[in-house]
N, C-alpha and C positions, 0 to 999 in steps of 0.2 A: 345362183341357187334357185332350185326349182318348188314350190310350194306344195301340196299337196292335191289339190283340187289339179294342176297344172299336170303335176305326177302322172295321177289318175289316169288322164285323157290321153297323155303321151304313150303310156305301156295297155292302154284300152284294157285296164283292170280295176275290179269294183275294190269298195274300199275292204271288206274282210277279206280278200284276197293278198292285200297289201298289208292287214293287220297280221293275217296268219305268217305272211312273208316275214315282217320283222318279227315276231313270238319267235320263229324258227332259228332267226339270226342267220338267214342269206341276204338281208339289207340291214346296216345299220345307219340310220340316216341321222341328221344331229334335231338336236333341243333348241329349240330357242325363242322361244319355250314351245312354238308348234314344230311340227315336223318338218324339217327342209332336207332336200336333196340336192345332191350334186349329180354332175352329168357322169358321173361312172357310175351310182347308184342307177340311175337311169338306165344305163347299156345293161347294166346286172339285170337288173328289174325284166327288163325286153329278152332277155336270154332264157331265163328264169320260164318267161310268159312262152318261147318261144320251143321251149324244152319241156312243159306240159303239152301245151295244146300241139304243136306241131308233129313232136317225136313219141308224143306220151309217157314221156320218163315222169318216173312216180315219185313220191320224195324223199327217200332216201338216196335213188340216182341222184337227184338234183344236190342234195347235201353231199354226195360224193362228188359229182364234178366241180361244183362252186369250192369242194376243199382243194381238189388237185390242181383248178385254177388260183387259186390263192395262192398254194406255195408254188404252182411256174411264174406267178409275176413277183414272190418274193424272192426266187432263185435271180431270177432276170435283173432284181434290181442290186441282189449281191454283186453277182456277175460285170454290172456296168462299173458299180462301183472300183471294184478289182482292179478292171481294165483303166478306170480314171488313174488310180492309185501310180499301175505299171507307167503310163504316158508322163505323168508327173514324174516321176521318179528318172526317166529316160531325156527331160527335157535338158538341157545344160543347165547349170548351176544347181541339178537333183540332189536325192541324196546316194543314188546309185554310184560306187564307185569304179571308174576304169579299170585295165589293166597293171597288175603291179612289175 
């Protein structure tokens, strides 16, 4: 877990940058009872910082792509799931049955 002051330094973003970030809800980082981040909050944050100042997407792009990014990794984790589901089911002793 990465702290705040830590955060900061990492995504080279002052803190109302980071405030405005979470108000928006493109980080939601946890309580406890200070702010902690994890390292996906982190990639977010750098994409975020990287899609302003780089590309100059404005914030409703960035609220567009961080949503279309959310559902391809929620698609992707349906998707794995699926495929676990099918491998299990193909393994012997599945519940997939043979030919009758």
């Amino acid at each position: 877990m990465i702290t705040i002051s830590e955060f900061l330094v990492r995504v080279c973003i002052d803190r109302h940058s980071l405030e405005s970030w979470i108000a928006a809800g493109w980080l939601i980082p946890q309580r406890d009872p200070e702010l902690i981040f994890s390292d996906i909050d982190l990639a977010r944050a750098q994409l975020i910082r990287e899609l302003k100042e780089d590309f100059g997407v404005n914030d409703e792009g960035i609220s567009l792509i961080l949503h279309l990014l959310d559902k391809l990794h929620g698609l992707r984790r349906s998707m794995h799931g699926a495929v676990e589901e099918m491998r299990r089911q193909r393994q012997p002793g599945g519940s997939e049955e043979g030919p009758a």
